[in-house]
Structures are given as C-alpha cells and as structure tokens.
N, CA and C atoms as an extended XYZ file, in Angstrom:
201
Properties=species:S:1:pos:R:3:atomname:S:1:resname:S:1:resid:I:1 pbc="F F F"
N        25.646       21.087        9.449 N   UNK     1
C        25.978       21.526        8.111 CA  UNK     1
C        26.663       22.882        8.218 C   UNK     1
N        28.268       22.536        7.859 N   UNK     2
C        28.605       24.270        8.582 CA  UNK     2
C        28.580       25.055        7.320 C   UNK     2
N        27.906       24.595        5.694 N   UNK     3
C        28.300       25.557        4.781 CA  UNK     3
C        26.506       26.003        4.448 C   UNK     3
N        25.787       25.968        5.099 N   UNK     4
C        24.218       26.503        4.919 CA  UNK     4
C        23.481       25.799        5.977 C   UNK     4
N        21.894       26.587        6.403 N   UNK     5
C        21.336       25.707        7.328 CA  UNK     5
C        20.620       25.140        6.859 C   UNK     5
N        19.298       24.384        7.344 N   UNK     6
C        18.575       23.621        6.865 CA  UNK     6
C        17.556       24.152        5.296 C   UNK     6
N        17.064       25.397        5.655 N   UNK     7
C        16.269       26.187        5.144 CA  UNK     7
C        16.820       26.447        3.565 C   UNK     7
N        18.107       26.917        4.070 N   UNK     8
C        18.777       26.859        2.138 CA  UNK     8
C        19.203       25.720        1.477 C   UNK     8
N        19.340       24.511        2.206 N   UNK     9
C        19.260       23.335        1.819 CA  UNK     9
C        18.387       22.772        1.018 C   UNK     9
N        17.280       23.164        1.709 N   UNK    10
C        15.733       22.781        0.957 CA  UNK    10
C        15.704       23.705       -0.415 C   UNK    10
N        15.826       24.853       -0.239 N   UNK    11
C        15.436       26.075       -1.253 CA  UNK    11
C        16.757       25.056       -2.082 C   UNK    11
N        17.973       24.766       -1.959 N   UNK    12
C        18.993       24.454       -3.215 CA  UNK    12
C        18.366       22.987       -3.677 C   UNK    12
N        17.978       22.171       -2.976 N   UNK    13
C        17.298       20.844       -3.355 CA  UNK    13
C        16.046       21.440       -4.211 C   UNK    13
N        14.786       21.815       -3.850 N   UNK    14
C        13.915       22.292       -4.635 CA  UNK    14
C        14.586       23.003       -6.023 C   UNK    14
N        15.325       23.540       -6.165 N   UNK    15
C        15.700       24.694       -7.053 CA  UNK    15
C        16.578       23.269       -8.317 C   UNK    15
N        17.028       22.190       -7.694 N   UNK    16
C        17.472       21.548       -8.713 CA  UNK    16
C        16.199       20.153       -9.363 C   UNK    16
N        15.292       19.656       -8.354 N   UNK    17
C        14.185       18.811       -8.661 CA  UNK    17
C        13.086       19.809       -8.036 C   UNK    17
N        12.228       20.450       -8.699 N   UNK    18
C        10.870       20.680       -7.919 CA  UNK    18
C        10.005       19.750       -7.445 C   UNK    18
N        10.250       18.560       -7.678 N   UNK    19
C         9.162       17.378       -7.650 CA  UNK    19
C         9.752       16.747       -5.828 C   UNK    19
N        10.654       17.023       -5.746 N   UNK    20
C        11.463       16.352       -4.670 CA  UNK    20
C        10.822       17.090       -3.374 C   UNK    20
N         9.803       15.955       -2.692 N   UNK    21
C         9.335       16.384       -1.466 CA  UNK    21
C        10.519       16.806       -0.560 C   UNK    21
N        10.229       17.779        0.286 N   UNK    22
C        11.100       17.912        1.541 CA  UNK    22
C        10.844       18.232        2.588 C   UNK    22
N        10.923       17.657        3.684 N   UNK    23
C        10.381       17.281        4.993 CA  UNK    23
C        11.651       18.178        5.927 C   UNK    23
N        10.813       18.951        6.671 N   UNK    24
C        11.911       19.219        7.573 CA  UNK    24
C        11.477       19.044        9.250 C   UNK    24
N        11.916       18.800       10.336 N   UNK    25
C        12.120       18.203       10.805 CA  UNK    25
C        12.950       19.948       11.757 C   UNK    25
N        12.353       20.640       12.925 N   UNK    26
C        13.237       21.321       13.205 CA  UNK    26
C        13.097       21.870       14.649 C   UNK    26
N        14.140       22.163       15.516 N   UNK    27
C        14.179       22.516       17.081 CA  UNK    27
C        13.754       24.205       17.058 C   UNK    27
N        14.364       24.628       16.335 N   UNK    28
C        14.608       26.263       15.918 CA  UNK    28
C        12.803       26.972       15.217 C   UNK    28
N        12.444       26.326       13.935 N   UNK    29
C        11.948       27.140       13.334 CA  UNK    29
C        10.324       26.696       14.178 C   UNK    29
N         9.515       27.148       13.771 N   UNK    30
C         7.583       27.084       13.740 CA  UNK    30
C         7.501       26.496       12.587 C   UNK    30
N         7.176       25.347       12.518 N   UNK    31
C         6.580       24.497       11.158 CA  UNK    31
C         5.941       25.142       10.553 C   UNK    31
N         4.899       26.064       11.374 N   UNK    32
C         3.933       26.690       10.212 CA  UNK    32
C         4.734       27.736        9.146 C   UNK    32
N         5.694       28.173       10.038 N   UNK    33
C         6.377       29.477        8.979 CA  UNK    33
C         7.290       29.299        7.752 C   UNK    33
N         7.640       27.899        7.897 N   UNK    34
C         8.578       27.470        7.070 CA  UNK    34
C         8.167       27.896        5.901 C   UNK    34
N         9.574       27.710        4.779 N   UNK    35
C         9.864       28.635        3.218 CA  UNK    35
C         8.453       27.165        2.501 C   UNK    35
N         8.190       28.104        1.323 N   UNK    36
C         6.917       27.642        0.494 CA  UNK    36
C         7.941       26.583       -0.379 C   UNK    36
N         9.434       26.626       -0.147 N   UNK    37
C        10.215       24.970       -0.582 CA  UNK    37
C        10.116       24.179        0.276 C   UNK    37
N         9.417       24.251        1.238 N   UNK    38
C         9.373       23.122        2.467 CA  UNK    38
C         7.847       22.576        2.464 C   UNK    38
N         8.061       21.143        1.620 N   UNK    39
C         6.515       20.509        1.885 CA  UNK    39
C         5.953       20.572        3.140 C   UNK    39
N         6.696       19.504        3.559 N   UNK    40
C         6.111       19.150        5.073 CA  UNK    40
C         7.218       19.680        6.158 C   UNK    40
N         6.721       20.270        7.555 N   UNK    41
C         7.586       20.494        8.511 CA  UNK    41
C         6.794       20.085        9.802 C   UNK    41
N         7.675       19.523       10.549 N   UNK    42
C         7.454       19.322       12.153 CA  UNK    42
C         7.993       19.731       12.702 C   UNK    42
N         7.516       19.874       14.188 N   UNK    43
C         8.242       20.537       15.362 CA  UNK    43
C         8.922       19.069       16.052 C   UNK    43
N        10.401       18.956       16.425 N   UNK    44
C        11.059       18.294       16.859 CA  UNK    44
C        10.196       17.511       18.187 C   UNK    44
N        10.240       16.507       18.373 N   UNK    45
C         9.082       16.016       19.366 CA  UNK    45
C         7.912       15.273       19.259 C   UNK    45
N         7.805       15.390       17.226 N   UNK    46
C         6.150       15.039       16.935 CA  UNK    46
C         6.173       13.484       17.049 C   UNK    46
N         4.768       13.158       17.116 N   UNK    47
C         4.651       11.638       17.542 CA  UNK    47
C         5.036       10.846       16.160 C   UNK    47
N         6.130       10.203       16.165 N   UNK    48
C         6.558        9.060       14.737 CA  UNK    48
C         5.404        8.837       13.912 C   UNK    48
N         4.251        8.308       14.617 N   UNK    49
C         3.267        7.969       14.161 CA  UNK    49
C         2.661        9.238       12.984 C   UNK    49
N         2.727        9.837       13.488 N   UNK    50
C         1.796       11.213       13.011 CA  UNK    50
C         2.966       11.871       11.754 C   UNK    50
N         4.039       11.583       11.955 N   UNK    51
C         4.999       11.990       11.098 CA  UNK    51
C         4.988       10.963        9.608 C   UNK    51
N         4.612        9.508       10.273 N   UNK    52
C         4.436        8.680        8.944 CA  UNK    52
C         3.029        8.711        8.327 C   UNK    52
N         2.196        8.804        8.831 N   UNK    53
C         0.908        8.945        7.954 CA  UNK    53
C         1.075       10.332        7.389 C   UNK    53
N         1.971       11.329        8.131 N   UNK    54
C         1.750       12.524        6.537 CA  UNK    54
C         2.601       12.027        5.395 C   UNK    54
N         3.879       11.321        5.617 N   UNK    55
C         4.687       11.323        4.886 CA  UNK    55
C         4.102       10.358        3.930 C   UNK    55
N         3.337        9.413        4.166 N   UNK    56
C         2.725        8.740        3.220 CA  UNK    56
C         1.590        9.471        2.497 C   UNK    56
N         0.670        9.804        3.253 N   UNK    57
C         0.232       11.211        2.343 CA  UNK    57
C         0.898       11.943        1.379 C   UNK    57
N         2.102       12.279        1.695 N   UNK    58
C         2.803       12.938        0.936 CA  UNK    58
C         3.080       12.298       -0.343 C   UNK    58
N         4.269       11.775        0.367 N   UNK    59
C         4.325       10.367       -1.498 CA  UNK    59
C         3.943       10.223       -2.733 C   UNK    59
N         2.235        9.870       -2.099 N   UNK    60
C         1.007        9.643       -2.746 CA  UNK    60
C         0.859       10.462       -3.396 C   UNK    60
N         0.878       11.859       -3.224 N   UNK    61
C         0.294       12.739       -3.974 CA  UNK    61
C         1.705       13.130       -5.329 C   UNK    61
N         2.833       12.679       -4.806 N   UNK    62
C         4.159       12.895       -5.410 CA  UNK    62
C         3.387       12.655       -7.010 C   UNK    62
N         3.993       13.899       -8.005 N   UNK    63
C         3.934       13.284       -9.591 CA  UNK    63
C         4.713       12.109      -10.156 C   UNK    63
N         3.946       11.343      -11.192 N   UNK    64
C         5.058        9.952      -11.333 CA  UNK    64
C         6.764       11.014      -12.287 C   UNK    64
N         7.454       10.410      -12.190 N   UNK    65
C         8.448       11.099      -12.726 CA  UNK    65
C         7.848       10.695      -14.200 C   UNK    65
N         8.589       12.171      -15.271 N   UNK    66
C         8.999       12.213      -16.486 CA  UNK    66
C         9.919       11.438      -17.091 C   UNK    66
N         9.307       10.439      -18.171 N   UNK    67
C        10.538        9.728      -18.836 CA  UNK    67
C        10.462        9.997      -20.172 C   UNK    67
C-alpha cells in the first residue's frame, strides 16, 4: 500500500464503520502494541488454527447491524 501503512488503514476503516472488526496480521509490529482501532492482531507465523477460533470469537461478539 504505497499511500498509508497498515495501521492508518485500520484507524481510516474504523473512523468510517466502528462496528467493522479489524484483524491485522503483521511482520513489523508486536500484536500486543497495536492502535486501540485494531481488534485483533497476530504475529505473522501464528498457527491458522488459532487465528480462526479468535476470528470466530470475534464475529460472535460483532453488534447485529442497525436498520
């Protein structure tokens, strides 16, 4: 992405849906430190497995949308 990195990506996605989980996925950062717009983060490497039971976790807890 040569016009922002991952990090302001998330912060511009959050900033237009707050409801919109976002998973990041990164070589560079410490999952733990990631911005408070970043639901979930892993360290590049994590076991698939372990990446889909959070993400379903995640989901789950997602609010139903507003109609």
């Amino acid at each position: 992405m040569p016009e922002m990195n991952g990090l302001e990506l998330a912060i511009s996605l959050k900033s237009q849906d707050p409801t919109l989980p976002i998973v990041m996925v990164s070589g560079v950062e410490q999952p733990e430190r990631m911005s408070p717009f970043v639901d979930m983060a892993f360290a590049k490497g994590a076991p698939i497995q372990d990446i889909m039971d959070r993400l379903q976790l995640l989901l789950a807890e997602r609010p139903e949308p507003s109609q």
